[in-house]
KEZAVEX-427754 format. One record per atom (N, C-alpha, C, O, CB): residue in three letters; x, y, z. Coordinates in steps of 0.001 Angstrom, whole numbers, plus 500000, padded with zeros to 6 digits. Each point is the difference from the previous one (the first is absolute). Glycine has a CB too. Layout:
N
ALAXYZ...
end
This chain:
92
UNK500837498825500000UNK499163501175500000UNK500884501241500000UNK501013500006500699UNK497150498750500512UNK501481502368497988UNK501071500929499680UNK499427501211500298UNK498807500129499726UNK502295498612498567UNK499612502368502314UNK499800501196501062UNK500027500981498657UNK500773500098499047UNK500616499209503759UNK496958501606497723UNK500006500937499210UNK500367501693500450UNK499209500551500765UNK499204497544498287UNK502645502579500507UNK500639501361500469UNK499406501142499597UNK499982500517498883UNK501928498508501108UNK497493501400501269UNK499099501166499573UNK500601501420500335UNK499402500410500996UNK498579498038499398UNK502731502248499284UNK501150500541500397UNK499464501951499126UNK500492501111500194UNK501713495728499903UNK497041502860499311UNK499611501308498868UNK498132500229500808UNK499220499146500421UNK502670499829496320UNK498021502122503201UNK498666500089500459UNK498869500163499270UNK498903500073500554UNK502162500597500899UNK499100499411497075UNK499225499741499428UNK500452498824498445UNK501082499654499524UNK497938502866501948UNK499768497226498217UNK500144498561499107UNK498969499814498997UNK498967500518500422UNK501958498331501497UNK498938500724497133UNK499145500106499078UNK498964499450500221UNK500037498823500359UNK501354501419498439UNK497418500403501065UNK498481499402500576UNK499749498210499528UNK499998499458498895UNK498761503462500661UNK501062496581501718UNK499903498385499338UNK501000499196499907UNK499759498808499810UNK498869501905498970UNK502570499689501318UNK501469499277500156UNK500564499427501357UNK500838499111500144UNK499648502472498106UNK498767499234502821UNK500500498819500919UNK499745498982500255UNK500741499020500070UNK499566502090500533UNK498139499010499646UNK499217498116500078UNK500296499171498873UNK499580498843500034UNK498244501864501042UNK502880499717497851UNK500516499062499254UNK501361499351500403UNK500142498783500115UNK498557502397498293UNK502249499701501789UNK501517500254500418UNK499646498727501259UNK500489498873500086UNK500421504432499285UNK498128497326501462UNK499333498977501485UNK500020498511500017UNK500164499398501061UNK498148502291499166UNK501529497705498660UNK499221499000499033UNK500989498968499385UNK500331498817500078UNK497926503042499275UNK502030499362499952UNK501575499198499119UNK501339499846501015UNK500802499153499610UNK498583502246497841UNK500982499333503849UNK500631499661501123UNK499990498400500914UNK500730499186500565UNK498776503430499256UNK498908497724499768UNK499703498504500487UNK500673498670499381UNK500203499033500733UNK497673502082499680UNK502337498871498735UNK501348498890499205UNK500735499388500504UNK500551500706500844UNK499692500344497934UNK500293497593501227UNK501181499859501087UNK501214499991499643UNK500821499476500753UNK497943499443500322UNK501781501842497293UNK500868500097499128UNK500113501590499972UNK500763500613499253UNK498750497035499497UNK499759502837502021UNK500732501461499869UNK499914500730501363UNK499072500050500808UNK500261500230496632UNK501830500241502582UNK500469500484501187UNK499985501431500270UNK499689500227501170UNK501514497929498694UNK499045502950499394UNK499435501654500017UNK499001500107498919UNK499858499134499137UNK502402502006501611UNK497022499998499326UNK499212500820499180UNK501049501510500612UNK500558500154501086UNK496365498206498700UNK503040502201499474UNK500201501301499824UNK499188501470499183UNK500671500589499152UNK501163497705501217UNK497073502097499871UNK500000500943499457UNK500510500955499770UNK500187500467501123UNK498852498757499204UNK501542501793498640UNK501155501123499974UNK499097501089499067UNK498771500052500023UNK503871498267500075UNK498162502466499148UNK500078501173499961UNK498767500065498706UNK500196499299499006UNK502630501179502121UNK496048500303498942UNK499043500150499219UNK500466500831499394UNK500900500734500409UNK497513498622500586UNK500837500710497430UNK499832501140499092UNK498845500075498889UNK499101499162500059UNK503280500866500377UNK497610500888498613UNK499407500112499235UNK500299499854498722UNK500974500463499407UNK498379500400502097UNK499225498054497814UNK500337499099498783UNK499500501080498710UNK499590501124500288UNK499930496093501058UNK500566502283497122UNK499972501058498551UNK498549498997500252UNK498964500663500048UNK503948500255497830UNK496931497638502277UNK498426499030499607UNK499281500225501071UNK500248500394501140UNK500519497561497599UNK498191501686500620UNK498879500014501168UNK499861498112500020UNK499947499389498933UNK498347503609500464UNK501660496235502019UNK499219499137500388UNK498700500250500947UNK499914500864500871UNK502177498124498658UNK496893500036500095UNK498701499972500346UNK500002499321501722UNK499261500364500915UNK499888499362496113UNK501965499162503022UNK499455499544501192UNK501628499991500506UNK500931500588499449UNK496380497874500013UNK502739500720501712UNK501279499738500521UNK500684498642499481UNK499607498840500120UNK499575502508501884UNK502157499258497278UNK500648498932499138UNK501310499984500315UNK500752500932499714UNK497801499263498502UNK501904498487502543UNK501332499991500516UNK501153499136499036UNK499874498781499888UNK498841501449502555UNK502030500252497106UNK500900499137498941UNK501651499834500721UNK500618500554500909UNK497814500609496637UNK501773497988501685UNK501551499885500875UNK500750500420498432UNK499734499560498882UNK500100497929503601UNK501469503808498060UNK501255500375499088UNK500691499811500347UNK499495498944500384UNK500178502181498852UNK501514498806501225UNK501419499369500212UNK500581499125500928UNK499835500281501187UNK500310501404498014UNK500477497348500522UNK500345499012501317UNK501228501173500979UNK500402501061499523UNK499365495825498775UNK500611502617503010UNK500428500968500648UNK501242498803500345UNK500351498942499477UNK497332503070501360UNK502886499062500719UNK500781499093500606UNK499360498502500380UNK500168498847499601UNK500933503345501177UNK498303498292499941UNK498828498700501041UNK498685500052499858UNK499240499584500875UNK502044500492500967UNK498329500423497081UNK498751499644499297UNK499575500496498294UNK500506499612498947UNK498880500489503731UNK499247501118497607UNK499734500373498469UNK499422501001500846UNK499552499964501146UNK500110498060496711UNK500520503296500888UNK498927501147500292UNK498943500023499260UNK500084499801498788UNK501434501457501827UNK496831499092500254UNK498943499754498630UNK499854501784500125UNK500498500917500654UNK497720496000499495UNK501058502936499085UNK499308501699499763UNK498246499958500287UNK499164499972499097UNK502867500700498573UNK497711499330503587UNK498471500261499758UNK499461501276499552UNK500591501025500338UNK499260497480501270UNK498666501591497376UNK500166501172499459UNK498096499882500108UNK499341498979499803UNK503649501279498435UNK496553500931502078UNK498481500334499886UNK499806501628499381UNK500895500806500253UNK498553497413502041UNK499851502038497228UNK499600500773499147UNK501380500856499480UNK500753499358499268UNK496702500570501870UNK502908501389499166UNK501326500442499335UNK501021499717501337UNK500937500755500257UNK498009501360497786UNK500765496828502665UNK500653500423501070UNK500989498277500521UNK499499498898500222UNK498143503578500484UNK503531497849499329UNK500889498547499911UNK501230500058500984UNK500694500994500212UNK498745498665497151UNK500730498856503305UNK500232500003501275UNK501002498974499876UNK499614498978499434UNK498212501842501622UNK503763499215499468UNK501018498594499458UNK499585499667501845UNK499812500718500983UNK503022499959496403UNK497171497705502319UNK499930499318501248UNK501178498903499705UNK500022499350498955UNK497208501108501695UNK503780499404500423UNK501129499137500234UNK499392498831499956UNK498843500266500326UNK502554501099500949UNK498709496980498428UNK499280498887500685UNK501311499608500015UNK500680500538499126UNK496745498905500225UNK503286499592501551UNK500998499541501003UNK499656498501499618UNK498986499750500651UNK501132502278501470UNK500189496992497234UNK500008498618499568UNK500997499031499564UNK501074500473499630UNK497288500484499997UNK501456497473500340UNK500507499799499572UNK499304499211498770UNK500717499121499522UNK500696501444502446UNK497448499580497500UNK499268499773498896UNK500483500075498682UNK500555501076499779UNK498064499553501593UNK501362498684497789UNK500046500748498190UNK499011500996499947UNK499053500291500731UNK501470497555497864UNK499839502509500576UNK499340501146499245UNK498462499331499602UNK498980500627500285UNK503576500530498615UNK497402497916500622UNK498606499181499539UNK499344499797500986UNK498814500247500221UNK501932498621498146UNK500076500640502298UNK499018499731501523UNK499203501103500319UNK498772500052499934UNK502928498621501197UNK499225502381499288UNK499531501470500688UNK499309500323499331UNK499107500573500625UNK502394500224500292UNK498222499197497529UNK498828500541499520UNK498890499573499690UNK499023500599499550UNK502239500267500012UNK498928497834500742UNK498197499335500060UNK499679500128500902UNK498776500121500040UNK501049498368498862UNK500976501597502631UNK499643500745500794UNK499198500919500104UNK498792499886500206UNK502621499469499928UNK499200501626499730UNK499394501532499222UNK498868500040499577UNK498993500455500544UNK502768499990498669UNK498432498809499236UNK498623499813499632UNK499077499625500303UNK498979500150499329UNK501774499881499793UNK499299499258502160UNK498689499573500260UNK499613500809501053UNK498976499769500643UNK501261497996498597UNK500527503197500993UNK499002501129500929UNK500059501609499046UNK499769501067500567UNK501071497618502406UNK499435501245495837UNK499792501186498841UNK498153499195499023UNK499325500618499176UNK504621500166500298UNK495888498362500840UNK498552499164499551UNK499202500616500985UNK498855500041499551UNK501869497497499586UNK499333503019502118UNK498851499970501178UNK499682501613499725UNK499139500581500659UNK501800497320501518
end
């Protein structure tokens, strides 16, 4: 079961009870949410994707309307793994 770091005081509407969720795993060990900004697309709902593998895990980019959020995940998963992961809480 993997510890989620809430360290920023604000977070993109709908991203934590997910972050909450996907912690629950017994293959991943941080969540990290970090530094928000503002996207050129518009998304409709909350869509979390994974971009680059890291030291000790991957960074995804969650992103809702113009507004996009990199979250650390801390694993030792593939990349395939982590994102069916994912996907099955970007379906809900």
């Amino acid at each position: 079961m993997g510890r989620l770091v809430l360290n920023h005081s604000t977070h993109i509407e709908g991203l934590i009870p997910i972050l909450k969720k996907l912690a629950l795993d017994i293959n991943i060990k941080t969540i990290t949410p970090a530094t928000i900004s503002r996207s050129r697309g518009r998304s409709s709902k909350l869509i979390i994707r994974l971009s680059v593998q890291t030291i000790n895990g991957y960074k995804a980019i969650a992103r809702k309307g113009k507004t996009a959020q990199e979250v650390f995940i801390s694993t030792d998963l593939s990349k395939d793994e982590l994102k069916k992961i994912i996907d099955t809480y970007n379906r809900k």
